[in-house]
N, CA and C atoms as an extended XYZ file, in Angstrom:
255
Properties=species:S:1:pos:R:3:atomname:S:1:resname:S:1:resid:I:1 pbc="F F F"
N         0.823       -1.194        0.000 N   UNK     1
C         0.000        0.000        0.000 CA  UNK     1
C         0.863        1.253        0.000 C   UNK     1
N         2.272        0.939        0.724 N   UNK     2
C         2.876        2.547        0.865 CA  UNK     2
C         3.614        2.939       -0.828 C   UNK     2
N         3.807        1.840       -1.363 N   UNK     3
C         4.479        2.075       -2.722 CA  UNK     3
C         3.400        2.565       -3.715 C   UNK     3
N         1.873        2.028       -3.727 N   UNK     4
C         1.022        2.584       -4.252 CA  UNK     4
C         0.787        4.091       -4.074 C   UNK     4
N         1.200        4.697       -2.406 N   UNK     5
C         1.288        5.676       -2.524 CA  UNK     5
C         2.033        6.458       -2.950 C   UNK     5
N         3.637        6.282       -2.682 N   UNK     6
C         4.798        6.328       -3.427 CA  UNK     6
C         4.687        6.999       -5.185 C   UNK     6
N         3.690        5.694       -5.858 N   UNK     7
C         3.574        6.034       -6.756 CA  UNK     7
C         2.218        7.071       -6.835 C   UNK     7
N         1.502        7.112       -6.517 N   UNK     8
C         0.581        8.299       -6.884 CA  UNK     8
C         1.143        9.755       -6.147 C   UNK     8
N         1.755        9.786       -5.578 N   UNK     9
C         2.757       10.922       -5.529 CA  UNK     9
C         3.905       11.572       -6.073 C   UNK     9
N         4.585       10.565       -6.933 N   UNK    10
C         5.215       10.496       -8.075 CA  UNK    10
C         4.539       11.131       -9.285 C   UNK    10
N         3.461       10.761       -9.667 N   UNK    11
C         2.512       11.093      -11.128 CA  UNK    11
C         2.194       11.634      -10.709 C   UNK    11
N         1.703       12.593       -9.546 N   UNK    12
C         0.658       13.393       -9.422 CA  UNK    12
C         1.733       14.734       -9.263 C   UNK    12
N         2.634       14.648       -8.927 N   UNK    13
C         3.882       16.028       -9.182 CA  UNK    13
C         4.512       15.921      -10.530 C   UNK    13
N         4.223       14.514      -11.250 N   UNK    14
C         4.625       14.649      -12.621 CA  UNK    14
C         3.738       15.524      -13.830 C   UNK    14
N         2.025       15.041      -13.428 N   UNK    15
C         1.449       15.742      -13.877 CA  UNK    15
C         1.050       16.972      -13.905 C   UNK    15
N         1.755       17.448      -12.251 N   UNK    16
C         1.259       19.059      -12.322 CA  UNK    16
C         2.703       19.730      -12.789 C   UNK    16
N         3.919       19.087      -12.952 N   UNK    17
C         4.671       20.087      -13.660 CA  UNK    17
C         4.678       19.842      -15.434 C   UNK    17
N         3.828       18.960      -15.619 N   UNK    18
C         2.825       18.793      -17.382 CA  UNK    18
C         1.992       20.123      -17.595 C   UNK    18
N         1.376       20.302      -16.516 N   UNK    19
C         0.484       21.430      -16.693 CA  UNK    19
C         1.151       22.404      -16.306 C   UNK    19
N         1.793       22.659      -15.616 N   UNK    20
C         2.414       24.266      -15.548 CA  UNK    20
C         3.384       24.436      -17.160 C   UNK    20
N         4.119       23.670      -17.591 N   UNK    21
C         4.728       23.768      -18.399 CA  UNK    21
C         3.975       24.164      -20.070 C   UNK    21
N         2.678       23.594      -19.608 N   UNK    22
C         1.519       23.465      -21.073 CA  UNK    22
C         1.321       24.910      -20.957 C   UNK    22
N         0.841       25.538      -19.565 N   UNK    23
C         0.231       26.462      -19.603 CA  UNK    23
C         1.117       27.614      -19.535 C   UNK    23
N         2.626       27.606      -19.169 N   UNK    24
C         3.389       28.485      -19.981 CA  UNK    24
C         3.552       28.460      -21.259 C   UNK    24
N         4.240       27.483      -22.256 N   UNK    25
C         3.961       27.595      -23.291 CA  UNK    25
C         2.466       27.768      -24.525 C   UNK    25
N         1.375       27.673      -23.696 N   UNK    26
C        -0.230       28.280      -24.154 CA  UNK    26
C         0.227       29.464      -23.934 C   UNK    26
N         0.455       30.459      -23.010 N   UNK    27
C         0.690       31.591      -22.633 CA  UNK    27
C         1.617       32.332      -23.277 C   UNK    27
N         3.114       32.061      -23.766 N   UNK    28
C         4.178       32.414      -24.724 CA  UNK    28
C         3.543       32.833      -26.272 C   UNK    28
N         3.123       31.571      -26.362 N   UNK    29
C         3.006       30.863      -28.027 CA  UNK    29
C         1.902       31.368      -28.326 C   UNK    29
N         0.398       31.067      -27.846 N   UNK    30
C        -0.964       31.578      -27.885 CA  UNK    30
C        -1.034       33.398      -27.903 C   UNK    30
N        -0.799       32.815      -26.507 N   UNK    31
C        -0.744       34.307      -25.722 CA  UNK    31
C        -0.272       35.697      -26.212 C   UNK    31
N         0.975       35.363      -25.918 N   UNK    32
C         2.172       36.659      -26.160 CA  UNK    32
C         2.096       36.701      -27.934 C   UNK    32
N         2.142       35.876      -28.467 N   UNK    33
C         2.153       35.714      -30.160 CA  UNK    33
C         1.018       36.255      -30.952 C   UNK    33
N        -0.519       36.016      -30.474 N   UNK    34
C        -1.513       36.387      -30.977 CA  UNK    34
C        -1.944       37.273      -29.952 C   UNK    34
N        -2.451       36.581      -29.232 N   UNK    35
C        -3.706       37.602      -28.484 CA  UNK    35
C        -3.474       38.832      -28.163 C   UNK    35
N        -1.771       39.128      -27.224 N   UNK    36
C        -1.576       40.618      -26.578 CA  UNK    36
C        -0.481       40.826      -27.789 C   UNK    36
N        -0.844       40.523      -28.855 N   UNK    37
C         0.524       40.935      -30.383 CA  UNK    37
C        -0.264       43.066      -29.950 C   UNK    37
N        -0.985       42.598      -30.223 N   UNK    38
C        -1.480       44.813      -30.129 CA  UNK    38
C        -1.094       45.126      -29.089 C   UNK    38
N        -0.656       44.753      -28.117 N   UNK    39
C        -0.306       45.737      -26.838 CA  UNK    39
C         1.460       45.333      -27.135 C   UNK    39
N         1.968       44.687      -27.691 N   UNK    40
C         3.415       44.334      -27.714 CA  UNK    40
C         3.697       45.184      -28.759 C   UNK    40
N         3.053       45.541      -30.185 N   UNK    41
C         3.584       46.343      -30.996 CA  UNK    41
C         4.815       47.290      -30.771 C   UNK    41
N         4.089       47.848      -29.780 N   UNK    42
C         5.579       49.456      -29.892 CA  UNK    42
C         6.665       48.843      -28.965 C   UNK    42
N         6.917       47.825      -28.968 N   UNK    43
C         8.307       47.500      -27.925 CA  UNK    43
C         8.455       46.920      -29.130 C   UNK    43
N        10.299       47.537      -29.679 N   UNK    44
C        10.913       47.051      -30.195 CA  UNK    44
C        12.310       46.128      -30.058 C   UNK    44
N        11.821       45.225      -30.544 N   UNK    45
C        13.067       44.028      -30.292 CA  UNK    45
C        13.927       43.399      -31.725 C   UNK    45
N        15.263       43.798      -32.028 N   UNK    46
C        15.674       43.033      -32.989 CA  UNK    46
C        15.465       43.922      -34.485 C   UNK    46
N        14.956       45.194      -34.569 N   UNK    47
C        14.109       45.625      -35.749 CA  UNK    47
C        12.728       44.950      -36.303 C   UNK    47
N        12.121       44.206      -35.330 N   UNK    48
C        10.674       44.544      -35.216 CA  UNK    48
C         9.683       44.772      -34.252 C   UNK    48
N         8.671       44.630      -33.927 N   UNK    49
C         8.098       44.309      -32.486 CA  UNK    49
C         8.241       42.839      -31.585 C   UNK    49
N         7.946       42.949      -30.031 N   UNK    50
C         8.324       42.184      -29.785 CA  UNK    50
C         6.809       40.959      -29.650 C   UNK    50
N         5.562       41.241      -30.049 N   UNK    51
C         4.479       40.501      -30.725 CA  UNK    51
C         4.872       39.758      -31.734 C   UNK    51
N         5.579       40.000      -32.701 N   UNK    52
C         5.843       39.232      -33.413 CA  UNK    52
C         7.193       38.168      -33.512 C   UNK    52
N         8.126       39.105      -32.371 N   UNK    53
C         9.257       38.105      -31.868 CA  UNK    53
C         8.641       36.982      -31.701 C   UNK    53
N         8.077       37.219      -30.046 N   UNK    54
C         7.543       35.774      -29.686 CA  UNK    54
C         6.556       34.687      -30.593 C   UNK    54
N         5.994       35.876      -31.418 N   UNK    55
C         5.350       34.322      -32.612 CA  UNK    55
C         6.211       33.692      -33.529 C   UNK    55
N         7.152       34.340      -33.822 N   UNK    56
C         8.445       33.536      -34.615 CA  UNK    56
C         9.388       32.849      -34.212 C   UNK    56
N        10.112       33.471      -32.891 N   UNK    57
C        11.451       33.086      -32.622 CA  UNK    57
C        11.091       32.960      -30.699 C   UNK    57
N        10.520       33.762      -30.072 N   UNK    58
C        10.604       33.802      -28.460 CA  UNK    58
C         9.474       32.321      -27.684 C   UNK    58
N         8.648       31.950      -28.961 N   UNK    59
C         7.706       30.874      -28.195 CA  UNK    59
C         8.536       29.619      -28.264 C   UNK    59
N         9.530       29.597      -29.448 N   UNK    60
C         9.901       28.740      -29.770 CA  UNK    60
C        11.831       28.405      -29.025 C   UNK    60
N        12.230       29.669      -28.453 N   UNK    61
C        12.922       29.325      -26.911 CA  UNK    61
C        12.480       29.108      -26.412 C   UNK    61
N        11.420       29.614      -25.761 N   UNK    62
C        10.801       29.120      -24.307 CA  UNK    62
C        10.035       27.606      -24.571 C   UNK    62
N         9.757       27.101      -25.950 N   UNK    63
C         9.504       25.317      -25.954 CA  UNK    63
C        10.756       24.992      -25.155 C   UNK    63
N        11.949       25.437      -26.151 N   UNK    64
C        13.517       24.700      -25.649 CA  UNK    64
C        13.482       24.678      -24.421 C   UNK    64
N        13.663       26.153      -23.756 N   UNK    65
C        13.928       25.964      -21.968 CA  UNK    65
C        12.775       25.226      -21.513 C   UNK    65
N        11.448       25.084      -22.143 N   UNK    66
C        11.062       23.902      -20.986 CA  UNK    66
C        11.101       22.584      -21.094 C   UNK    66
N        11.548       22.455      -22.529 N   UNK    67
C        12.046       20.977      -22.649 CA  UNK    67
C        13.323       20.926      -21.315 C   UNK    67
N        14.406       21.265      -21.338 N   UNK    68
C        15.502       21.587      -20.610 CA  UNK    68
C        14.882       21.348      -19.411 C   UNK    68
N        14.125       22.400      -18.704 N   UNK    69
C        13.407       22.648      -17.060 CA  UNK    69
C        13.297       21.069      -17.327 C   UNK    69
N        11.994       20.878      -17.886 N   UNK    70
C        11.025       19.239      -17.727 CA  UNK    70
C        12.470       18.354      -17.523 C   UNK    70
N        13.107       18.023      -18.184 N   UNK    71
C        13.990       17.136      -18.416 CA  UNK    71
C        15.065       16.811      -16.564 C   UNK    71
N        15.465       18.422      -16.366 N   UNK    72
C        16.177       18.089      -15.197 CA  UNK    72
C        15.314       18.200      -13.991 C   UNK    72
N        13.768       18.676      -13.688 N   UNK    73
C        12.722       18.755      -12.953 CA  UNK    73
C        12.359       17.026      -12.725 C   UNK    73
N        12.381       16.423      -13.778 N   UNK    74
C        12.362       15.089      -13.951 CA  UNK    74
C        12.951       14.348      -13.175 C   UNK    74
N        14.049       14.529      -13.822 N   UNK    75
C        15.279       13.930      -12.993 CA  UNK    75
C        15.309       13.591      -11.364 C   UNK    75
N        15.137       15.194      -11.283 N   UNK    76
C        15.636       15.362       -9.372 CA  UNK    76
C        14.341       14.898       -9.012 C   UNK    76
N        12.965       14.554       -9.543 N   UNK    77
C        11.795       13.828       -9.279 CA  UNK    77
C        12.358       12.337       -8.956 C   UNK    77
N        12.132       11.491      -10.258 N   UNK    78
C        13.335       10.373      -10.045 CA  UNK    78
C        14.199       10.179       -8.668 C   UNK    78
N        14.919       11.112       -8.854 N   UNK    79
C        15.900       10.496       -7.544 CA  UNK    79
C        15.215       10.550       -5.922 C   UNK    79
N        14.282       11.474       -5.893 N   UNK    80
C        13.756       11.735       -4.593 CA  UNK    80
C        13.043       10.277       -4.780 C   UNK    80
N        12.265       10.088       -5.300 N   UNK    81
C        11.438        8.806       -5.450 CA  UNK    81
C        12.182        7.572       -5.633 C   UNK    81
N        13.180        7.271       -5.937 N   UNK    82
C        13.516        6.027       -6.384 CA  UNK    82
C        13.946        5.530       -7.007 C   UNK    82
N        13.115        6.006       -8.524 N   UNK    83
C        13.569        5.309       -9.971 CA  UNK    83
C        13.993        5.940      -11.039 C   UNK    83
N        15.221        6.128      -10.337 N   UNK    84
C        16.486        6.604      -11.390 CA  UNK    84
C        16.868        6.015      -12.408 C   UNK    84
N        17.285        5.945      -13.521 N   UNK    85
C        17.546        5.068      -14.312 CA  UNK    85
C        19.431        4.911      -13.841 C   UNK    85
């Protein structure tokens, strides 16, 4: 019974750093790219605005860094729990 718990404490911090990570990148990519592109206009980044940064080039770092985060967030999950590879 305690490993059953073990494990639903495991997935259940796995899944909420699934969702924080979804819902930053909804927020970057969605967000910052389309929806607030009119309030980002006059900040200029690079020689254009920075609305259109993040729909080209800034949603698509912040995928990378959270691949990166997820990956070593993972990890130090793993080791607290157990099953390290």
């Amino acid at each position: 019974m305690a490993d059953n718990s073990s494990n639903n404490e495991y997935w259940a911090a796995n899944i909420r750093i699934i969702k924080i990570c979804l819902v930053i990148w909804a927020l970057v990519s969605f967000g910052f790219g389309i929806l607030l592109r009119p309030l980002l206009m006059g900040i200029p980044v690079g020689g254009t605005d920075l609305g259109f940064w993040f729909a080209q080039q800034g949603s698509i770092l912040v995928f990378l860094a959270l691949i990166f985060f997820y990956a070593w967030y993972v990890n130090r999950l793993d080791k607290k729990f157990g099953v390290e590879e």
